[in-house]
DRENSEVO-597140 format. One record per residue (C-alpha): residue in three letters; x, y, z negated. Coordinates in steps of 0.02 Angstrom, whole numbers. Layout:
// residues N
   residuo       xx       yy       zz
       ala        X        Y        Z
...
***
This chain:
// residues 199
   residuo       xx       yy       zz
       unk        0        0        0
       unk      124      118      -49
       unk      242       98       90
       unk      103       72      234
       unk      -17      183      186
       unk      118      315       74
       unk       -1      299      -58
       unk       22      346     -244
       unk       92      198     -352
       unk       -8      281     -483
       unk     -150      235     -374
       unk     -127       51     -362
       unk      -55        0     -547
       unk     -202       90     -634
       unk     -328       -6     -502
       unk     -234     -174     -552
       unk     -244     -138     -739
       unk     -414      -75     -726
       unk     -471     -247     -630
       unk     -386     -313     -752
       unk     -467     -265     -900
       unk     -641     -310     -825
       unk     -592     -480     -784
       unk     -553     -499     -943
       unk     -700     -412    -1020
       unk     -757     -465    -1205
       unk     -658     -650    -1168
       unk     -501     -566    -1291
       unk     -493     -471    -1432
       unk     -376     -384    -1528
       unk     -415     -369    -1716
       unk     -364     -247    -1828
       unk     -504     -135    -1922
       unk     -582     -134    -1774
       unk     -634     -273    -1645
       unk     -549     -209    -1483
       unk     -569     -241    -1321
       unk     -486     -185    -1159
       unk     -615      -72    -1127
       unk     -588       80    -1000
       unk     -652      212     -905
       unk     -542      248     -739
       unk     -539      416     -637
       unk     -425      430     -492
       unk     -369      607     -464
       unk     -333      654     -289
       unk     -376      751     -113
       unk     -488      660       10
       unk     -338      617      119
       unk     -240      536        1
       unk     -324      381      -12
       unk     -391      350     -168
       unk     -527      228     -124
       unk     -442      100      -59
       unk     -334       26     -214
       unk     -470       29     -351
       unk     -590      -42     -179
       unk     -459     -189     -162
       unk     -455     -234     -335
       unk     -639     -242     -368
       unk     -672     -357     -188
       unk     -671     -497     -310
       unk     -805     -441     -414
       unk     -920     -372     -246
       unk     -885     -549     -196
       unk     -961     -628     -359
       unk    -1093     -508     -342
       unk    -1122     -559     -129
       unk    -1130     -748     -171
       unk    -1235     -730     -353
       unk    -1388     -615     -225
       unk    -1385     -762     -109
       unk    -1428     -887     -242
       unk    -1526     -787     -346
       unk    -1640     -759     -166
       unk    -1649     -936     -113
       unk    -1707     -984     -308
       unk    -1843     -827     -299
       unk    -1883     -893     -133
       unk    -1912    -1074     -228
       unk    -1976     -971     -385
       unk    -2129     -873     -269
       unk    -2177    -1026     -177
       unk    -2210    -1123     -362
       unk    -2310     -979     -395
       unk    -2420     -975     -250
       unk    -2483    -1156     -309
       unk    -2636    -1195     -428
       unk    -2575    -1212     -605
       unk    -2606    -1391     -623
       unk    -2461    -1421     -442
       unk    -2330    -1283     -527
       unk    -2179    -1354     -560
       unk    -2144    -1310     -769
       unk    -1943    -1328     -723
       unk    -1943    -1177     -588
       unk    -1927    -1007     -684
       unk    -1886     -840     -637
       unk    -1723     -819     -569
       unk    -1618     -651     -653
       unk    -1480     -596     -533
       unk    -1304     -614     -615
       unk    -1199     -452     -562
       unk    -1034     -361     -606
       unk    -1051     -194     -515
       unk    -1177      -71     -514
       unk    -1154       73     -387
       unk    -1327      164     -358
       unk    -1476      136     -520
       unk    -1573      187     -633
       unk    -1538      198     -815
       unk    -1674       82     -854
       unk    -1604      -32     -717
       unk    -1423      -49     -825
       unk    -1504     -120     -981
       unk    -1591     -296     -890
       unk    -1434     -303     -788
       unk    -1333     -294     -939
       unk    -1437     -417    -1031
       unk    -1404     -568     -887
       unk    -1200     -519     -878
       unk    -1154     -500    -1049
       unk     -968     -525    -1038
       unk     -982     -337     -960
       unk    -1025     -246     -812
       unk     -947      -91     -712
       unk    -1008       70     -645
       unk     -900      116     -493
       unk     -942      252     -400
       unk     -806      289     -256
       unk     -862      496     -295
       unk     -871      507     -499
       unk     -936      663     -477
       unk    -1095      595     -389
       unk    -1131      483     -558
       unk    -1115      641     -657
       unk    -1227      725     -557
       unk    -1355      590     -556
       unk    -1382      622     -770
       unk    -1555      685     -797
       unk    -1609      664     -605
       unk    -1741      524     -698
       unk    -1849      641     -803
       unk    -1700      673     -918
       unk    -1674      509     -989
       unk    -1545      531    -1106
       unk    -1404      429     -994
       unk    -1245      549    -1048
       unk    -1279      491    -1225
       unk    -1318      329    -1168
       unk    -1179      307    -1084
       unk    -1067      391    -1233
       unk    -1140      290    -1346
       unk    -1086      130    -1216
       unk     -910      187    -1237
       unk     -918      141    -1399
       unk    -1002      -17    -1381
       unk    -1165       41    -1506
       unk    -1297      -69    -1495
       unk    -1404      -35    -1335
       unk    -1605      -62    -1406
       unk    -1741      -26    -1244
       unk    -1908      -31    -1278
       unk    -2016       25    -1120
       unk    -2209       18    -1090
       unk    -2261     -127     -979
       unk    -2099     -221    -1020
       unk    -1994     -353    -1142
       unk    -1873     -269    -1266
       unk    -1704     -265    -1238
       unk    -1574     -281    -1376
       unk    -1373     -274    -1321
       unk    -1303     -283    -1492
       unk    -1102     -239    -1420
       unk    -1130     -172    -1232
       unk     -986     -170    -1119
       unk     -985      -37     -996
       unk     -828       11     -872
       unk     -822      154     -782
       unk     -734      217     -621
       unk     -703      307     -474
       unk     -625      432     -386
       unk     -627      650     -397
       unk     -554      784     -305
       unk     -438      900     -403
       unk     -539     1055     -354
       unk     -707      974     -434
       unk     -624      940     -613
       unk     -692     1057     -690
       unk     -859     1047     -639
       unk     -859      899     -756
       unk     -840      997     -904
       unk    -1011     1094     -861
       unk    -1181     1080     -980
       unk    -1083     1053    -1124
       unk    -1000      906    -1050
       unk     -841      971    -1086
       unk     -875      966    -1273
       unk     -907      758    -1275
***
């Protein structure tokens, strides 16, 4: 990468570690007061022509893989799963139930959408967003829901309780959360606006 493309090492080895890290997830701890894990949140500084994307792109193709082969099963067993339901009661099969999709990566959702997902992958999950700046922008475009707190509050792996209308609670007691992406130098400091810069 570095000698192809003249990309930053800086680039590459904190893409590795990063990967790293969320292979490794909540499998290894290191205990002192505190129960630590190699939790982190990424942000690779740089222009739009320095190539930023592509290390921390090649390092998480394994996970986007897992994620590509889990959708294909979990469609063919909702497939099976619909066509159980469309029978009388008395021909359903008791053994078919409702699939959940296993995934690592979550690029575009909802924060009500991170909780269920969260729930299936416990071992831990990652927000990548190749523009951080876009995943900033998105808090509060759902009715002000609280996600910058959330998400703070992820960071330091505080129970995660959801309780919604119309559906089953949802109780992470440790969630694991990674975040990362890319940012321009010259939009730094718009993270720092709404008080952001104070958490």
């Amino acid at each position: 990468y570095t000698k192809v493309y003249s990309g930053p090492r800086d680039y590459i080895a904190s893409s590795l570690i990063f990967a790293t890290a969320f292979a490794i997830g909540d499998k290894f701890k290191l205990k002192t007061k505190y129960d630590n894990i190699p939790l982190m949140w990424l942000c690779i500084v740089g222009n739009v022509s320095i190539g930023k994307t592509a290390p921390l792109s090649f390092c998480l193709d394994y996970f986007n893989e897992k994620d590509k082969e889990a959708y294909k099963l979990y469609q063919a067993k909702k497939r099976e799963y619909d066509a159980n339901q469309k029978k009388n009661k008395s021909e359903r099969d008791a053994n078919i139930k409702k699939p959940n999709y296993m995934q690592y990566i979550l690029n575009d959702y909802t924060p009500e959408s991170i909780a269920p997902v969260h729930s299936v992958n416990n071992r831990g999950i990652c927000v990548y967003r190749d523009e951080l700046k876009g995943w900033f922008d998105d808090f509060g475009r759902y009715n002000n829901s609280g996600e910058q707190s959330n998400m703070l509050s992820g960071w330091y792996s505080q129970p995660m309780k959801i309780n919604r209308k119309g559906s089953e609670p949802i109780f992470i007691p440790k969630p694991i959360i990674y975040v990362c992406g890319g940012i321009q130098e010259q939009l730094l400091s718009e993270l720092a606006k709404d008080s952001r810069g104070d958490s």
